[in-house]
N, C-alpha and C positions, 0 to 999 in steps of 0.2 A: 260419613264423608267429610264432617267438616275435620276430622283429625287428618284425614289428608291432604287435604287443603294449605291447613295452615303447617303442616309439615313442610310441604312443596314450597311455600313461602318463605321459610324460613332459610329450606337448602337456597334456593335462589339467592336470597338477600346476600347467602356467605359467598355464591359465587361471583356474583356483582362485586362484592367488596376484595376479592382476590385473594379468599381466606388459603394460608399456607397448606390446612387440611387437605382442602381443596386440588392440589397439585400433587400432595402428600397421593391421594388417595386414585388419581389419574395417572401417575407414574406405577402406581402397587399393581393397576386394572392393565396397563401396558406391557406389564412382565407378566403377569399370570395368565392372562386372557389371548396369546398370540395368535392362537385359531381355534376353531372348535373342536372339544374331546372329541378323541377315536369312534367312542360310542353314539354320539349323533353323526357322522359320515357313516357310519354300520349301519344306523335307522334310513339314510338319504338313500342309501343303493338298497335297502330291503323295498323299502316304499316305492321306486322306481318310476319317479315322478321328473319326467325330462327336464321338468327346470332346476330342479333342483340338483341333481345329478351333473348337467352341466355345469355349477357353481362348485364343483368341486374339485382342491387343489390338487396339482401336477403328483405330489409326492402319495394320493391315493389314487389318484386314478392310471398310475402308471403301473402302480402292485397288480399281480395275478389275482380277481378276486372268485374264489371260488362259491359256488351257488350254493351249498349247505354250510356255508360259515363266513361270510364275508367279513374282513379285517378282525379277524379272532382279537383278542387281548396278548400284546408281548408277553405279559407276566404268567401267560394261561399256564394251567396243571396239566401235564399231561398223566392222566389216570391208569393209561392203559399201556402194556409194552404186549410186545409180539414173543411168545414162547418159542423158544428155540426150536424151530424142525428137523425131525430127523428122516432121513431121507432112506427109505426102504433100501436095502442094498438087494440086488438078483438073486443072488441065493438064496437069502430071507425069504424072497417072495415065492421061488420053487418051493422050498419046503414047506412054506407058509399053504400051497396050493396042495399037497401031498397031506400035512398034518396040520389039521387048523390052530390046533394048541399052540403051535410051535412059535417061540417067541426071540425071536435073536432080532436087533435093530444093532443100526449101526448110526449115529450121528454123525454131521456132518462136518459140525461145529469143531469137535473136540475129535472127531477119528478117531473113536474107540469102540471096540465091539464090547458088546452087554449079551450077556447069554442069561 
């Protein structure tokens, strides 16, 4: 403890004295620090702890947050796409009910019959 001590003594003394770092490093904490990462407002609405919740600014509590993901990450991956469906066309599905083998689809994407 005393390395903290005389740590804390020493920042003091530079700020008492109006050391330039000292403003240097208050103006650096001003631009970086404007509010708190996305990822602790993620923890405040998981946690769902009313006070804390209400301390939360306008531009997240106005988002839609959804209950299996609240405020995902901008930058997130999306890992997964939705494979194109192809949409049984009626006849398919007659013959389909007639011969079970029978294999004709038609997409809906592209309109094109596949035999």
């Amino acid at each position: 403890m005393a390395w903290l001590e005389t740590n804390v003594h020493e920042v003091l003394g530079k700020v008492d004295a109006r050391d330039p770092l000292v403003e240097e490093c208050e103006h650096k904490r001003k631009m970086r620090y404007q509010s708190a990462p996305r990822n602790i407002y993620r923890h405040v609405i998981l946690s769902e702890m009313k006070e804390a919740t209400a301390a939360l600014p306008l531009e997240v509590t106005s988002q839609p947050v959804m209950g299996f993901d609240p405020l995902p990450p901008l930058d997130s991956i999306i890992s997964y796409t939705r494979p194109e469906r192809c949409v049984p066309h009626t006849l398919s599905l007659f013959f389909r009910s007639l011969l079970p083998n029978f294999n004709l689809q038609v997409c809906a994407a592209s309109c094109c019959w596949q035999i």
